[in-house]
KEVEXKOL-634564 format. One record per residue: residue number from 1; x, y, z of N, C-alpha, C, O in turn; residue in three letters. Coordinates in pm, 1 decimal. Layout:
% residues N
{NUM, {X, Y, Z}, {X, Y, Z}, {X, Y, Z}, {X, Y, Z}, ala}
...
//
This chain:
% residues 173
{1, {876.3, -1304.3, 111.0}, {747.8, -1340.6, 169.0}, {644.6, -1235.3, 130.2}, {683.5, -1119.3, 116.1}, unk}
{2, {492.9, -1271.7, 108.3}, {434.7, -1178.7, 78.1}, {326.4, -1195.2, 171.1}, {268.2, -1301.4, 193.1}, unk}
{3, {294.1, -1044.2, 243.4}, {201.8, -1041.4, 350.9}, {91.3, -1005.2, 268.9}, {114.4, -976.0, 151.5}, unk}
{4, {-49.5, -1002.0, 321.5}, {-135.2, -950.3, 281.3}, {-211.9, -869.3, 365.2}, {-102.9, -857.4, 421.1}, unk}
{5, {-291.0, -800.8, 431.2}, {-369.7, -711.9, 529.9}, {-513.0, -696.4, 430.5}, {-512.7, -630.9, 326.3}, unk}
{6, {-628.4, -766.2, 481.3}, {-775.4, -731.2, 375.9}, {-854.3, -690.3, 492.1}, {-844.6, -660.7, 611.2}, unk}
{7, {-925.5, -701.9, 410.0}, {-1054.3, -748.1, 572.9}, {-1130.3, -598.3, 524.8}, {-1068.2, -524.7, 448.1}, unk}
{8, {-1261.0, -560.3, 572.1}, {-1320.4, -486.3, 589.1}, {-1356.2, -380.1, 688.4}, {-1445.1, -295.0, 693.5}, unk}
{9, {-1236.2, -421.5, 780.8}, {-1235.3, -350.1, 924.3}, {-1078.6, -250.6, 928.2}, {-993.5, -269.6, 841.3}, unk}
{10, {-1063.1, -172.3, 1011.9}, {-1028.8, -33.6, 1053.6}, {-848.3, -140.4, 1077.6}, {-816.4, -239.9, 1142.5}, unk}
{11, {-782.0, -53.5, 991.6}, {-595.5, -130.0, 1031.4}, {-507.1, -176.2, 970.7}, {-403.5, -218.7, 1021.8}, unk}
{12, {-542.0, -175.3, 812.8}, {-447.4, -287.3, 752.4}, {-346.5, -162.7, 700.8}, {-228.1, -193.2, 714.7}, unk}
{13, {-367.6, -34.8, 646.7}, {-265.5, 37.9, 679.0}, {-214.1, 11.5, 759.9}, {-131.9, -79.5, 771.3}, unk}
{14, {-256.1, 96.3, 847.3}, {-170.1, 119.2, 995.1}, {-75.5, -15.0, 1027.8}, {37.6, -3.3, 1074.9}, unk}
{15, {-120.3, -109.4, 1004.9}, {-10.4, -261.2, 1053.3}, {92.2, -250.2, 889.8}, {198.8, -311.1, 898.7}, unk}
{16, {72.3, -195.8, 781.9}, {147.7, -152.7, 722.1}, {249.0, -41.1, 756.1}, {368.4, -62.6, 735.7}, unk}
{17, {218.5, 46.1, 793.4}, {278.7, 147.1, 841.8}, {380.8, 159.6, 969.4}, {483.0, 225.2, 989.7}, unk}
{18, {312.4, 75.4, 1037.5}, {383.3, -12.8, 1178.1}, {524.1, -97.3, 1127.0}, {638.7, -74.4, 1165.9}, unk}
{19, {490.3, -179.1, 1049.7}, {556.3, -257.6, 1017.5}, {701.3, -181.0, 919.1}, {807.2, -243.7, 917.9}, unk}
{20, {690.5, -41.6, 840.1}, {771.1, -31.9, 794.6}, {857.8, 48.3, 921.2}, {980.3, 38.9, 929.3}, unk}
{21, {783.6, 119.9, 1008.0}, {833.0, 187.6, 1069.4}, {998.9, 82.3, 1147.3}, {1119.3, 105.8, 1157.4}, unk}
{22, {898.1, -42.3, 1187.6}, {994.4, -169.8, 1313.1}, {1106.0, -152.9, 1193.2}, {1206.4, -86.1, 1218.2}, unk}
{23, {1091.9, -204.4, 1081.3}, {1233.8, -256.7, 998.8}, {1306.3, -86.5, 956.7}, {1427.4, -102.4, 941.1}, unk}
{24, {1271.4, 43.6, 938.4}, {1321.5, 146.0, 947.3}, {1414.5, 152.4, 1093.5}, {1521.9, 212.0, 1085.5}, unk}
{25, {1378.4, 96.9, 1216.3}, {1444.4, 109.8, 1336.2}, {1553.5, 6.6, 1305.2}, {1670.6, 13.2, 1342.6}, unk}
{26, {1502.2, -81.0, 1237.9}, {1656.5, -201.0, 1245.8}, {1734.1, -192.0, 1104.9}, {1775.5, -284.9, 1035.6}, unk}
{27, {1743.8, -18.7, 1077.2}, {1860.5, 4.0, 993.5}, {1791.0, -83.4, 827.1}, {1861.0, -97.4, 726.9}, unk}
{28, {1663.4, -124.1, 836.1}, {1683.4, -172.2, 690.7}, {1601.4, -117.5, 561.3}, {1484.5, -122.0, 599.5}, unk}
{29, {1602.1, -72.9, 440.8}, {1559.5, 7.1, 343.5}, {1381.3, -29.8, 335.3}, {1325.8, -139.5, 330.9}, unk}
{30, {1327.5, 98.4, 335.5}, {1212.4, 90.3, 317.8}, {1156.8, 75.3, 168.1}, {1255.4, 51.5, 98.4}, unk}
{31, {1044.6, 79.0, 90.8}, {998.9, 137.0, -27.1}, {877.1, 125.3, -33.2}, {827.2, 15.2, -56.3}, unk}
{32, {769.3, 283.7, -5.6}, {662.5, 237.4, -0.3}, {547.9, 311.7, -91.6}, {550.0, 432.4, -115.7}, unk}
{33, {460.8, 232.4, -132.2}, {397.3, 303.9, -283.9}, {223.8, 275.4, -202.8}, {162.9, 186.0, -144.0}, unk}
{34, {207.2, 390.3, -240.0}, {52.2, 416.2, -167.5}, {-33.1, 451.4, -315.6}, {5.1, 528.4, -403.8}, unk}
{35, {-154.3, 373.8, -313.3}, {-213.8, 381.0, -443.8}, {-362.4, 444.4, -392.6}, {-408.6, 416.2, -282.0}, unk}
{36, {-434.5, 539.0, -494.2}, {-544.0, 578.7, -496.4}, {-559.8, 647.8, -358.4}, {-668.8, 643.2, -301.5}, unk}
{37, {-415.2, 734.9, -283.2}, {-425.9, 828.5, -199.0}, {-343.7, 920.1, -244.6}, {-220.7, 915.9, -246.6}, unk}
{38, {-424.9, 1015.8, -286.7}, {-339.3, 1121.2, -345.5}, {-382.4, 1228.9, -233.4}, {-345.4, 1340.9, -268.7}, unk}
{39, {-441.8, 1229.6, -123.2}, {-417.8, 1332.4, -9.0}, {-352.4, 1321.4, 90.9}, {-294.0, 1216.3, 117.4}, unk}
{40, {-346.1, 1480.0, 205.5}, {-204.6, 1437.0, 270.1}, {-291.2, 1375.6, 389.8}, {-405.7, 1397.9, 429.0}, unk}
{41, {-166.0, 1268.8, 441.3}, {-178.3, 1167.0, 549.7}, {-72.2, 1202.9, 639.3}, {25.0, 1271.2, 606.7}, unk}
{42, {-99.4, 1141.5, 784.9}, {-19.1, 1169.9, 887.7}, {155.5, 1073.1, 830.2}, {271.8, 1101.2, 859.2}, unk}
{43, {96.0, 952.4, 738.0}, {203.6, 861.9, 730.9}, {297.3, 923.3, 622.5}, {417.9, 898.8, 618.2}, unk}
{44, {214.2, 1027.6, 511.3}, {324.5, 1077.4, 437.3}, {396.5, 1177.2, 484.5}, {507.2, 1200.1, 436.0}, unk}
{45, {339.3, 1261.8, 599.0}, {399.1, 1367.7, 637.7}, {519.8, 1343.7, 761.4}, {587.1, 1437.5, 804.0}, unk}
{46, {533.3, 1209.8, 807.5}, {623.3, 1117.8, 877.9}, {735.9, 1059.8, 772.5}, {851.7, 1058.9, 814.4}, unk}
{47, {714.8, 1017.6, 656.9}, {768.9, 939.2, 564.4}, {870.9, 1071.4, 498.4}, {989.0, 1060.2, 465.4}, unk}
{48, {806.6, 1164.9, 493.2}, {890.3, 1291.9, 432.0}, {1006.6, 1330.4, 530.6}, {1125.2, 1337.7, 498.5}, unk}
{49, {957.5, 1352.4, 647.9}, {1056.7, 1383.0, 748.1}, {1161.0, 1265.9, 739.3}, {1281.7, 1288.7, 731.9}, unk}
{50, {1109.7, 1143.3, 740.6}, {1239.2, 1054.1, 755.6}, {1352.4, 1007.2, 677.8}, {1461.3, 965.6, 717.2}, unk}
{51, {1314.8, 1018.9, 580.8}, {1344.5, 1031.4, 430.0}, {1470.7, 1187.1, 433.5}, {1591.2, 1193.0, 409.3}, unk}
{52, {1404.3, 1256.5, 461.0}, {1489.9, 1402.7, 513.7}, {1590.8, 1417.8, 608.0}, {1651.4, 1524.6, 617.3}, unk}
{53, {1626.0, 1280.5, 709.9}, {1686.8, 1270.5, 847.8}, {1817.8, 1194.4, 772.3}, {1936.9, 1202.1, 802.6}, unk}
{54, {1752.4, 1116.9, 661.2}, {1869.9, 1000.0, 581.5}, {1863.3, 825.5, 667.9}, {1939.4, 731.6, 691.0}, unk}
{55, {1744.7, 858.1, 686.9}, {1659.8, 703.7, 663.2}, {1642.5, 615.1, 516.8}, {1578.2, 656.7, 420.4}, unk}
{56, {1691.8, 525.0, 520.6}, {1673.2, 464.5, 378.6}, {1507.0, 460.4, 366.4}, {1460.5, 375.6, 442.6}, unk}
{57, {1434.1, 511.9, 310.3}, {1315.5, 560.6, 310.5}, {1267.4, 579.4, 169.1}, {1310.5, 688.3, 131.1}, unk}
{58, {1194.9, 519.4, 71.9}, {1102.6, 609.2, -30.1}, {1000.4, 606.9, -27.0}, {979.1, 492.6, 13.6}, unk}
{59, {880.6, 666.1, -45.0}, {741.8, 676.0, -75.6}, {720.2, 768.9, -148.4}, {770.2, 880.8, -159.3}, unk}
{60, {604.5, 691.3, -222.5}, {505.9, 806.3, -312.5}, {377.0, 748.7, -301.5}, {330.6, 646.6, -250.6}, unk}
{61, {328.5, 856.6, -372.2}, {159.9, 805.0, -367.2}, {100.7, 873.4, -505.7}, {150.6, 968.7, -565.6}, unk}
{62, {0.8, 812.0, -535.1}, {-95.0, 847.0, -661.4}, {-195.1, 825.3, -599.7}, {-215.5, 748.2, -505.9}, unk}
{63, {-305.2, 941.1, -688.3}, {-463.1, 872.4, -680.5}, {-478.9, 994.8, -637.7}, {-388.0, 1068.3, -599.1}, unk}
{64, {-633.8, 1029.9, -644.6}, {-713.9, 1200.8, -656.1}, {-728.6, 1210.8, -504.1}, {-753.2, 1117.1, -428.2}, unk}
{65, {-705.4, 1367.0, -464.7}, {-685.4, 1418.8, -332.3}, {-864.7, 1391.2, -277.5}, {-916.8, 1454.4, -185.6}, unk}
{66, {-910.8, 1320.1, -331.8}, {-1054.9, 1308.4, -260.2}, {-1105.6, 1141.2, -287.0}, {-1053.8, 1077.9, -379.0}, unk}
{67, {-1184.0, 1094.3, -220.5}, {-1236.1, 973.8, -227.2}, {-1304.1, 973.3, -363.0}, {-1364.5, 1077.5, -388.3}, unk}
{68, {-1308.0, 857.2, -476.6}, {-1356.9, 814.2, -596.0}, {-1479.6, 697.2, -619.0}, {-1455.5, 590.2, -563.0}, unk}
{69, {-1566.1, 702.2, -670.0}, {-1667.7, 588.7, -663.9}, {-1538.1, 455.9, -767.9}, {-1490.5, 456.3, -881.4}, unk}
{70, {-1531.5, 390.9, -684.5}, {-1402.4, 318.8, -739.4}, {-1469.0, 164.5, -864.4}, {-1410.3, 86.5, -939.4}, unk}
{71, {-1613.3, 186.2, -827.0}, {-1683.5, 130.9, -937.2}, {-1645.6, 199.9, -1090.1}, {-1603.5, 129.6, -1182.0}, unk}
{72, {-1657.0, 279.6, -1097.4}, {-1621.5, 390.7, -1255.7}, {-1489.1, 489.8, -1210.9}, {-1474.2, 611.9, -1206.1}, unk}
{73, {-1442.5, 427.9, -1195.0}, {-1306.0, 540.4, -1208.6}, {-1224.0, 606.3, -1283.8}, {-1154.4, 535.0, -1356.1}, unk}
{74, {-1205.0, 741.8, -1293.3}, {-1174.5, 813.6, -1418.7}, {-1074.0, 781.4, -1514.3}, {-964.6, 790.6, -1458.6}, unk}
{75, {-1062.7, 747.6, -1634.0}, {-940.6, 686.5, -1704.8}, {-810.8, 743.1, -1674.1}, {-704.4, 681.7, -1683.1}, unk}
{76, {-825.7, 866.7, -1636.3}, {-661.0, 978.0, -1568.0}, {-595.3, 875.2, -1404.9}, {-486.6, 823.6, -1378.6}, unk}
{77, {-729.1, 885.6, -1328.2}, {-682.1, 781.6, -1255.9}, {-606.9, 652.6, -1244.3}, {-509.5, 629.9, -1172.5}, unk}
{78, {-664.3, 577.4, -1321.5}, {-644.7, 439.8, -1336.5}, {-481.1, 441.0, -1474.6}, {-421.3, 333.9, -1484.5}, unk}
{79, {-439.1, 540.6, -1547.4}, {-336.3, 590.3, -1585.9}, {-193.5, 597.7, -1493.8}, {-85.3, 539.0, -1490.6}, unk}
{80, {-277.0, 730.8, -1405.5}, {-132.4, 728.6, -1270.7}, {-78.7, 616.7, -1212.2}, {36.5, 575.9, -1196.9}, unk}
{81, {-229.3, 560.5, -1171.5}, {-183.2, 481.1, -1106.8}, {-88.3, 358.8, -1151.3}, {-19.3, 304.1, -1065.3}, unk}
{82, {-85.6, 328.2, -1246.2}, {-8.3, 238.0, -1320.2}, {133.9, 292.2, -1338.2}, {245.0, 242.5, -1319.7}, unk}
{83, {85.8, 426.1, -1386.1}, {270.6, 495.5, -1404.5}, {322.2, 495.9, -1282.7}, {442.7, 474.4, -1269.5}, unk}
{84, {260.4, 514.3, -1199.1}, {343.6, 525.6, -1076.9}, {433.0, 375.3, -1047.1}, {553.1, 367.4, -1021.1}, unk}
{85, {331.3, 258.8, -1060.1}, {399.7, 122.8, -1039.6}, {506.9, 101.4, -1140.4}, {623.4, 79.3, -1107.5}, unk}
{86, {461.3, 109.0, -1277.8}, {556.3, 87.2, -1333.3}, {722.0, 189.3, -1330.8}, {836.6, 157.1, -1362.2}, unk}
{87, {667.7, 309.2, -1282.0}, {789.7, 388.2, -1269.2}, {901.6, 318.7, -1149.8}, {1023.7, 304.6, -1157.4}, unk}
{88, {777.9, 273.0, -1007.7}, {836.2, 203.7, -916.7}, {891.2, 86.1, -927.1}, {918.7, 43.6, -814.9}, unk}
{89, {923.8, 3.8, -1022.4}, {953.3, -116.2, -1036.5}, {1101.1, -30.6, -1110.0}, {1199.7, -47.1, -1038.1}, unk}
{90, {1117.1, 17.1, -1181.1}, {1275.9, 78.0, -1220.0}, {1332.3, 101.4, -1046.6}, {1425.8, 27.8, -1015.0}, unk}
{91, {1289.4, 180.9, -956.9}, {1318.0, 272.5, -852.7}, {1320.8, 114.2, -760.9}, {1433.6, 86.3, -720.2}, unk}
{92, {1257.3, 55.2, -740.8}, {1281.7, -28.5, -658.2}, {1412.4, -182.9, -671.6}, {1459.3, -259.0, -587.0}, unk}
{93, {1428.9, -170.1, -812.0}, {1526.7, -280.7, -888.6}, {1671.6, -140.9, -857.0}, {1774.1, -199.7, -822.3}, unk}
{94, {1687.6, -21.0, -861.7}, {1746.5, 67.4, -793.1}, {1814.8, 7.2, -670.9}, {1914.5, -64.1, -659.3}, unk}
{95, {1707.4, 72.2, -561.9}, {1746.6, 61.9, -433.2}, {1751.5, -34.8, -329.0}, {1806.3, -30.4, -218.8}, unk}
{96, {1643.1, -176.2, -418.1}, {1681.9, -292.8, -360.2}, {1623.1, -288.2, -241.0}, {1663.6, -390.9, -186.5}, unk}
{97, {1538.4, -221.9, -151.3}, {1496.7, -245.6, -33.0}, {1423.2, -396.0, -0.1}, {1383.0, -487.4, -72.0}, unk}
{98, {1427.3, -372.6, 148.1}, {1416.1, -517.5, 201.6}, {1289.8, -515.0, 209.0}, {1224.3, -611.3, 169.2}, unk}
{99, {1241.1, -423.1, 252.4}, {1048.9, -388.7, 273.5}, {971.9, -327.6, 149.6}, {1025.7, -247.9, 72.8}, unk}
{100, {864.7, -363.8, 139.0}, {787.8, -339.2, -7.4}, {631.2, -301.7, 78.4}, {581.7, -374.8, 164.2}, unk}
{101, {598.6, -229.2, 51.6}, {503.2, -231.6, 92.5}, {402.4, -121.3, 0.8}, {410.1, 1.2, -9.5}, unk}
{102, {281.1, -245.2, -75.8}, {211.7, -158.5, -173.1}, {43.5, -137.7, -89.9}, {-28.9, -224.4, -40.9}, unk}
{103, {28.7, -28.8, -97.3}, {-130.1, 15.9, -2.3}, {-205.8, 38.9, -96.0}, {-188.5, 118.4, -188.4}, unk}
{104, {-300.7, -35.7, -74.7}, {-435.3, -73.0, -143.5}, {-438.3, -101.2, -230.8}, {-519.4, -60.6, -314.0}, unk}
{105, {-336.3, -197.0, -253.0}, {-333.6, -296.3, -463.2}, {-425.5, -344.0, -400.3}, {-533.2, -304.6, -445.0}, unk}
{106, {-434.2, -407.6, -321.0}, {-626.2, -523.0, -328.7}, {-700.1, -449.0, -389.9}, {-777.9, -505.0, -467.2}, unk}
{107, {-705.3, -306.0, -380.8}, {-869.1, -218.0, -386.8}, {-837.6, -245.8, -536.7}, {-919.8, -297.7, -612.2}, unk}
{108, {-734.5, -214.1, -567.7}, {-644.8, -150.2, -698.6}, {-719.2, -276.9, -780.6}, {-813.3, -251.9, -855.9}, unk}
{109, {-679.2, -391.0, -764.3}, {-693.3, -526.1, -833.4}, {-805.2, -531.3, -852.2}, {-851.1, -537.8, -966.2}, unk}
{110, {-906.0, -529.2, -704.0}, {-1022.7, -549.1, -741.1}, {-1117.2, -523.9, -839.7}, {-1173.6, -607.2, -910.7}, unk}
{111, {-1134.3, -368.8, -839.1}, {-1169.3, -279.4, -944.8}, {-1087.4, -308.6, -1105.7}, {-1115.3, -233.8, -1199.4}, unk}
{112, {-1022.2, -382.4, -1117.6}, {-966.9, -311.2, -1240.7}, {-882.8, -228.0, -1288.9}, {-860.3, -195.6, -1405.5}, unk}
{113, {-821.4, -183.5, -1156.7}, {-728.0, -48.6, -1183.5}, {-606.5, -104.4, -1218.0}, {-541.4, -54.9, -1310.0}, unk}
{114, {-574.1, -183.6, -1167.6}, {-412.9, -270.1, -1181.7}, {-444.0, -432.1, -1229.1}, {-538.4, -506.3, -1201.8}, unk}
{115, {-353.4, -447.2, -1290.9}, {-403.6, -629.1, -1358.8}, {-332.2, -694.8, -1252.0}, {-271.4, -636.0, -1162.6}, unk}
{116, {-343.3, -828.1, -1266.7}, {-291.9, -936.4, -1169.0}, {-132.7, -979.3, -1257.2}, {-37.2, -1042.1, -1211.5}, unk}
{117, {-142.6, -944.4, -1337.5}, {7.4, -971.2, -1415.9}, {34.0, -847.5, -1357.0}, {-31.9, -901.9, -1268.4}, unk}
{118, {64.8, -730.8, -1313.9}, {94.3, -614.4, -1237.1}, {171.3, -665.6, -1097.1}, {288.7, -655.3, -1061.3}, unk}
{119, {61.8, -721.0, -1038.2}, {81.5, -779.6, -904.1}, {169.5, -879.0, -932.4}, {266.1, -860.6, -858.5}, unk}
{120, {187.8, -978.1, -1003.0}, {299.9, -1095.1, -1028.0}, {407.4, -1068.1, -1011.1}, {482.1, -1133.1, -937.9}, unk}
{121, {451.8, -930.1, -1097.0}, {549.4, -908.5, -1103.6}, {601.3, -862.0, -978.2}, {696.7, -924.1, -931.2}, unk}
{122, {558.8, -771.0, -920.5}, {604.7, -738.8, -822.7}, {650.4, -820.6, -728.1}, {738.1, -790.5, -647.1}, unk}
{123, {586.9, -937.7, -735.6}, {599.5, -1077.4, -609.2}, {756.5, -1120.7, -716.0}, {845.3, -1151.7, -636.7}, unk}
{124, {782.5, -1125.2, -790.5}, {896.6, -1201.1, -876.1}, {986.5, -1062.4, -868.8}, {1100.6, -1108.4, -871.7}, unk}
{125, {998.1, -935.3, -861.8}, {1088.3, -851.8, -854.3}, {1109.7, -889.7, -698.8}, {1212.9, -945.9, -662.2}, unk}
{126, {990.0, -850.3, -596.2}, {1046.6, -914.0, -429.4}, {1137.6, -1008.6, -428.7}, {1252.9, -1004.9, -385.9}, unk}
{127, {1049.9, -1135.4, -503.4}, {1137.9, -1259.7, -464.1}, {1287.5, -1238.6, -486.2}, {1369.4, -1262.0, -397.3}, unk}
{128, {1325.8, -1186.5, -626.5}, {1437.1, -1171.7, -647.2}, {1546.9, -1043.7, -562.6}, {1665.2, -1066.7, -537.5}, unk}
{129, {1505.4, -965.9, -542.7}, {1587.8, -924.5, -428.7}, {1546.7, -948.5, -297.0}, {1565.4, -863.5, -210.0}, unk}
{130, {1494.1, -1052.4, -274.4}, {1488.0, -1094.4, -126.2}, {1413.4, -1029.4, 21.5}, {1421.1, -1054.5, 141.8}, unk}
{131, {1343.2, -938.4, -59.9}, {1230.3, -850.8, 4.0}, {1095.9, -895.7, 55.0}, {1030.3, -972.6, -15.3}, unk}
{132, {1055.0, -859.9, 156.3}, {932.5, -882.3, 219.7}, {869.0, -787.5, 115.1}, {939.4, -694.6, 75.5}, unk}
{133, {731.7, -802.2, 61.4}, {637.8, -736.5, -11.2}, {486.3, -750.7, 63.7}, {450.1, -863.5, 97.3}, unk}
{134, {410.5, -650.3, 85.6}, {327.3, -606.8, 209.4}, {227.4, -559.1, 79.2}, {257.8, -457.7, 16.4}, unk}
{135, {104.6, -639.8, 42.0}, {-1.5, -558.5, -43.3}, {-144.3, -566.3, 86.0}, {-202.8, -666.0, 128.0}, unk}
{136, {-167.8, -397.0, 126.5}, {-292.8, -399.7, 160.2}, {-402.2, -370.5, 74.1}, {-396.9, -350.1, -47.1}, unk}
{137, {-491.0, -370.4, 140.1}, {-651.7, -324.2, 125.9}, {-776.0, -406.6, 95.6}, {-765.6, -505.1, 22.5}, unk}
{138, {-881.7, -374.8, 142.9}, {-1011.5, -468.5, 93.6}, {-1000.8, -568.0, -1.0}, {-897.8, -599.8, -60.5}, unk}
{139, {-1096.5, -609.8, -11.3}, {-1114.7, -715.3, -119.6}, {-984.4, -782.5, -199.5}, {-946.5, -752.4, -312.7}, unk}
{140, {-937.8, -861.8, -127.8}, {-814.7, -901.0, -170.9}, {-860.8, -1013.5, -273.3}, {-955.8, -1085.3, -242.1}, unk}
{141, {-784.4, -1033.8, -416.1}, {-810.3, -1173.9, -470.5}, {-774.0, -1232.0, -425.8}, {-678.9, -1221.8, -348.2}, unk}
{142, {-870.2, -1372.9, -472.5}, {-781.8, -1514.3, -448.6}, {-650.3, -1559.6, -505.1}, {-582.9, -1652.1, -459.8}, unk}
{143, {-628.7, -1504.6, -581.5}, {-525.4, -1497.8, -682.5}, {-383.7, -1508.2, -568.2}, {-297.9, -1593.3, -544.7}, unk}
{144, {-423.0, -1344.4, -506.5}, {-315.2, -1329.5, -451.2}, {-297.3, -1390.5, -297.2}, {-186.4, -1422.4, -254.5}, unk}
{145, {-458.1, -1406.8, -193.9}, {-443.3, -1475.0, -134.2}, {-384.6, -1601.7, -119.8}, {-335.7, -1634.4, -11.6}, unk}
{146, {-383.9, -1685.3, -228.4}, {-328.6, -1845.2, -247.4}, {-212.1, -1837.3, -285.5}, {-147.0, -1939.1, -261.6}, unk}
{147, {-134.7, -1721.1, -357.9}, {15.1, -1693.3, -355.7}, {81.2, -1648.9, -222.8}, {200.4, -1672.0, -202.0}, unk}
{148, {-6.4, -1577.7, -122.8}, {48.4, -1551.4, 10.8}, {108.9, -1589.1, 116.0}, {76.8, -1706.0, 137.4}, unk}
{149, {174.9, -1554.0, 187.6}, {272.3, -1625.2, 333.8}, {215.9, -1649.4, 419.7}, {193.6, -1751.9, 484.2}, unk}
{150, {157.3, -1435.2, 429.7}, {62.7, -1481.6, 556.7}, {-58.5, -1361.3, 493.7}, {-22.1, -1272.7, 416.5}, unk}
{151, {-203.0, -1374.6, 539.4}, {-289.6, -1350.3, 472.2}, {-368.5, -1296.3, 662.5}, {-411.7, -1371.6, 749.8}, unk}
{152, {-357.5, -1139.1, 662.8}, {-471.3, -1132.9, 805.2}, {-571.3, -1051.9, 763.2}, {-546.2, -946.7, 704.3}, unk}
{153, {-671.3, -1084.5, 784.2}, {-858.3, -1032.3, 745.7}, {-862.3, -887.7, 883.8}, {-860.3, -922.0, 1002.0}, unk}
{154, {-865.5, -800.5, 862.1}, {-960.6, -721.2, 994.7}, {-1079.1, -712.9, 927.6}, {-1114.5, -661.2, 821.7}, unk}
{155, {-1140.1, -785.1, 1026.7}, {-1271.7, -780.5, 1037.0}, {-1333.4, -666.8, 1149.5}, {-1306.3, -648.6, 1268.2}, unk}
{156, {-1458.1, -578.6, 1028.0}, {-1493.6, -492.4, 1121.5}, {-1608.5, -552.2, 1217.6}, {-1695.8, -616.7, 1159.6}, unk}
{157, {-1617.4, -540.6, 1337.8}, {-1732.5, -575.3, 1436.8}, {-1796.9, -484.3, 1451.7}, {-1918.6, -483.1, 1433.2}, unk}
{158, {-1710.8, -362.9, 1498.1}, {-1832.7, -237.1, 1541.0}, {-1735.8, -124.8, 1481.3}, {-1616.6, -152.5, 1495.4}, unk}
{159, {-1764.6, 2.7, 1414.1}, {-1715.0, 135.7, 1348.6}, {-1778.4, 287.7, 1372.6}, {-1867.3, 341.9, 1306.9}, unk}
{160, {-1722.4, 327.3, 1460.1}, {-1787.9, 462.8, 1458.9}, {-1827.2, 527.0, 1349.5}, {-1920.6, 606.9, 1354.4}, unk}
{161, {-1753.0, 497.1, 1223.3}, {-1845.0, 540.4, 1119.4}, {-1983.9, 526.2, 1080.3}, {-2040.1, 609.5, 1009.0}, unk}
{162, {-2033.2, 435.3, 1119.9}, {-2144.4, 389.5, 1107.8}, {-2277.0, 439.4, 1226.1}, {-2391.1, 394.8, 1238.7}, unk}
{163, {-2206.5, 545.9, 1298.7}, {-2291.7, 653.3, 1365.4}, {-2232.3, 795.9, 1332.3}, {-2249.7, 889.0, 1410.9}, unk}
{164, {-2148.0, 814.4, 1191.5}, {-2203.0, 908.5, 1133.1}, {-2023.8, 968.7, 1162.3}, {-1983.3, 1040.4, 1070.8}, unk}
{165, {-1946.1, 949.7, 1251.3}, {-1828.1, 998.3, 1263.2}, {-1744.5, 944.1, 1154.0}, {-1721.0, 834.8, 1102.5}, unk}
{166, {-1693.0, 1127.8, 1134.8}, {-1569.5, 1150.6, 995.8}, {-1452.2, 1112.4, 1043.3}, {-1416.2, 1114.3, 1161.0}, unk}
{167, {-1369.6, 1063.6, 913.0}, {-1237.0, 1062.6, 955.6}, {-1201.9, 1146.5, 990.2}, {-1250.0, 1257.6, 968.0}, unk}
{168, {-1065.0, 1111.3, 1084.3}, {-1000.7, 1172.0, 1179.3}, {-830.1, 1218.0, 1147.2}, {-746.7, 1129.6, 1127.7}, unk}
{169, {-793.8, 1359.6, 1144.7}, {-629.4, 1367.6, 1109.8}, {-599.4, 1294.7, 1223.2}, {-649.7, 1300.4, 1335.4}, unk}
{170, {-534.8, 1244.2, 1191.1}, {-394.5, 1190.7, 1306.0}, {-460.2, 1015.4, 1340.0}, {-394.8, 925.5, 1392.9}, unk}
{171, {-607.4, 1005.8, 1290.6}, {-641.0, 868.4, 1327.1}, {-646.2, 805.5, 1201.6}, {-577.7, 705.4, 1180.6}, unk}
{172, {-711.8, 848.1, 1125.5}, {-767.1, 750.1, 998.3}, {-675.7, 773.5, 884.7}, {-648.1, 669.8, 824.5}, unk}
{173, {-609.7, 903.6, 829.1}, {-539.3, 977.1, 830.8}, {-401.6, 1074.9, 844.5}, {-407.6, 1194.4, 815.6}, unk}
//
């Protein structure tokens, strides 16, 4: 099944993150690839520990330790980020996990950073080992929306950002 999380509002991580955590409690293999966050987060510094306890657990992440105008993004960027998927598609035909969960291929797609033959595959490596596959972030295609199971929008209504408050460790982060 392939979930999707878009929307323009505050969560589709976090219901990513949620979600690997529930199937980590019921004993089943995680694998999770975080794109265009290459700084530290509360979820990688959780993901390391668990991973360390002997949780079936992997994550990595690519992408520059600072926010990017994702309109022009540096060719080094848009490089990693690909090696990283394609490295993850060996690592995940590996370990076979039941949970997939890729953070922010929407952004990824949108822009240009990752092709939609990128994203295919991944839905045809899921399908074939029988894995839930979880792509968040903004601007999701249609592409992948109309291939989807289940497709949830957060929509932002109201954002403290928008009176000027920074992200937050332990909230946004």
């Amino acid at each position: 099944m392939l979930h999707v999380y878009t929307g323009d509002g505050k969560g589709k991580t976090t219901a990513a993150i949620g979600l690997a955590i529930r199937a980590l409690g019921w004993g089943k293999k995680v694998f999770v690839i975080q794109l265009l966050k290459g700084w530290e987060t509360g979820e990688k510094r959780l993901f390391e520990h668990l991973a360390s306890q002997g949780y079936p657990l992997k994550h990595i992440c690519s992408g520059p330790e600072k926010f990017i105008d994702l309109r022009s993004p540096p060719s080094e960027v848009i490089k990693e980020v690909n090696r990283v998927l394609d490295d993850a598609f060996l690592e995940i035909e590996k370990m076979k996990p039941d949970l997939i969960i890729v953070d922010e291929i929407n952004v990824a797609l949108a822009y240009g950073i990752v092709s939609l033959e990128k994203a295919y595959r991944l839905m045809v490596l899921a399908n074939r080992i029988d894995a839930e596959l979880v792509f968040t972030g903004r601007k999701a295609p249609k592409e992948i929306i109309e291939k989807a199971d289940l497709v949830t929008e957060m929509r932002k209504i109201k954002h403290y950002f928008d009176r000027g408050v920074l992200a937050r460790k332990g909230i946004e982060y």
